[in-house]
N, C-alpha and C positions, 0 to 999 in steps of 0.2 A: 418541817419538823418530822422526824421518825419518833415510833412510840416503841419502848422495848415492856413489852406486857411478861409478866412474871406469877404462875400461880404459888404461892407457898404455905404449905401443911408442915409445923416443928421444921419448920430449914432456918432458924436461930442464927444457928454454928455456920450456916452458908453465907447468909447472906452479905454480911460484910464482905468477904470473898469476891462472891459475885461483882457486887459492885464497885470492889477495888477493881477488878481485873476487865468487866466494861466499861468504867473510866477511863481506862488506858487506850479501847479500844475507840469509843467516841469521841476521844477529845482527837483524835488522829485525823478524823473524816471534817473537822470543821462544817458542821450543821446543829439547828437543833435539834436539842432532844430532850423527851421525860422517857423516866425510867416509870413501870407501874405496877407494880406488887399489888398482890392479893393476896391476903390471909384468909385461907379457907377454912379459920374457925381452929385454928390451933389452939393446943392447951399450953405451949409451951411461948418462950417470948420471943414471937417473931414478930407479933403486933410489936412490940418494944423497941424491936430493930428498928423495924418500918419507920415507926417515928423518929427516933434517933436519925436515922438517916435522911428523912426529909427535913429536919431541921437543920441538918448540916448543909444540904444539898436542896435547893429548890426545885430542883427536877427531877425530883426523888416524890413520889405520889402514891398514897397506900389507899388500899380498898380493902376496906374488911367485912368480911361475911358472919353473920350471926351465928355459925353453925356452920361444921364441916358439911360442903356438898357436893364435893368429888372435883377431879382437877377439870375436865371438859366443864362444869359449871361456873368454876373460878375461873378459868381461864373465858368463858364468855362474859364475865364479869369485870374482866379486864380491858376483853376488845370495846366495851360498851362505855368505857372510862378510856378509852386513848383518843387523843386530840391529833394526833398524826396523818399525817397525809401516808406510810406506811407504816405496818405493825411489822414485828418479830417478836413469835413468842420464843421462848425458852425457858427450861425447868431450872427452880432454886438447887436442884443439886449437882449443879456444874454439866451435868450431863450431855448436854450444848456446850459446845468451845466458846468464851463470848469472841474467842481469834477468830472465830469465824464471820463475826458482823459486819467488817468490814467488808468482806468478798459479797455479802446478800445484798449489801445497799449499794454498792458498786454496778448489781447485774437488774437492781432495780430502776438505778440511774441512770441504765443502757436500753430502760423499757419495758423491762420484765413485769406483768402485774403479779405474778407469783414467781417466788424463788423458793424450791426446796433444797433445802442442806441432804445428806447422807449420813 
């Protein structure tokens, strides 16, 4: 199983987005996967999202933080909630291609313990 860790602060508006568009990208690699979102104490409804989406989706997993506390803290908040044999993070606002995930698990499956993007 790969873990795709997600920190998100008001990314509402993204994250349906997001998760349309690495759907398309994991269902491609035939492996498992959770997706793992972190609300890092947003005011707006991304906690909303989160759950909406993991009720849709079982491999859709929300972590929510009492309080904004910066993305390096959500985002270790996320590595500490992924069950993956690899992680990948990437930001709620698209910022990351999720086209890219395939090319990282690819060069992680040729061995790589680290793959950085560009």
């Amino acid at each position: 199983m790969i873990s795709i860790v997600v920190p998100a602060y008001n990314e509402e508006r993204n994250l349906d987005v997001l998760y349309a568009r690495l759907l398309g990208q994991l269902e491609k690699l035939r492996l498992h996967w959770e997706l793992v979102i972190v609300d890092d104490g947003s005011p707006d409804g991304t906690w909303n999202t989160i759950m909406r989406l993991s009720e849709r989706d079982s491999r859709v997993r929300g972590v929510r933080l009492s309080r904004n506390f910066g993305h390096q803290n959500a985002l270790l908040a996320g590595l500490a909630a992924a069950r993956g044999k690899a992680v990948i993070s990437m930001d709620a606002d698209l910022q990351h291609p999720p086209e890219v995930v395939p090319q990282l698990v690819e060069r992680w499956q040729d061995g790589y313990q680290i793959v950085h993007a560009l």
